[in-house]
C-alpha positions in Angstrom: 219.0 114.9 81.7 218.7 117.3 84.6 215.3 119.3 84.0 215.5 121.4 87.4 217.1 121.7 90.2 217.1 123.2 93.9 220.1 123.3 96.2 221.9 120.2 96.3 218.7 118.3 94.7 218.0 117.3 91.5 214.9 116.5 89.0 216.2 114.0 86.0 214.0 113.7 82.8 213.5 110.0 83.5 214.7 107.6 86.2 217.9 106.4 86.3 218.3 102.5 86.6 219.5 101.3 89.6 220.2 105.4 90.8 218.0 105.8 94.2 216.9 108.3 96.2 219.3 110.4 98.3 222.7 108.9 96.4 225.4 111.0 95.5 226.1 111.6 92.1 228.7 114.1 89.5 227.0 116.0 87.5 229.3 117.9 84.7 228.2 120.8 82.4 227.0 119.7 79.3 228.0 121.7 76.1 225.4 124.9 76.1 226.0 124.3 72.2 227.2 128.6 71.2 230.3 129.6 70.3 231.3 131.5 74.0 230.9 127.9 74.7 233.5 126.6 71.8 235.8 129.8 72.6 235.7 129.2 76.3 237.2 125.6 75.9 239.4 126.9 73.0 237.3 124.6 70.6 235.8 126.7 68.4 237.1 125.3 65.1 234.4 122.3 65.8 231.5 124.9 66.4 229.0 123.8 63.5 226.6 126.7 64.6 225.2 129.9 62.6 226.2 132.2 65.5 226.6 135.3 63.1 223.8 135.0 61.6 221.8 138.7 62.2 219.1 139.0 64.4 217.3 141.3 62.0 216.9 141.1 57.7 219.2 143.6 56.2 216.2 143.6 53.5 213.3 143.8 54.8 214.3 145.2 58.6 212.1 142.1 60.5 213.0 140.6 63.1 213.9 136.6 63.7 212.3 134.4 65.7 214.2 132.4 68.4 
């Protein structure tokens, strides 16, 4: 797992057997796990999320967290 990067370098969770320093690697996007990320690879009928749930109680008018 890439945890920051800067440029064309990388920082990876944990090392990477055998992968040194300095050697060229692919990296592809990982799924960002929303439904714009379902919808924009037309994949949304495997979305599991809660992605309408509101933002704030239609009871009591607080807020969520997250």
């Amino acid at each position: 797992m890439i945890v920051a990067n800067s440029g064309s370098s990388v920082t990876l969770l944990s090392p990477i057997p055998g992968l040194q320093i300095g050697a060229s690697v692919l990296g592809i996007a990982g799924c960002p796990l929303t439904f714009a990320g379902c919808a924009h690879y037309k994949n949304t009928f495997n979305f599991l999320g809660f992605d309408l749930i509101p933002t704030i109680n239609p009871f009591d008018g607080s807020a969520s967290i997250g």
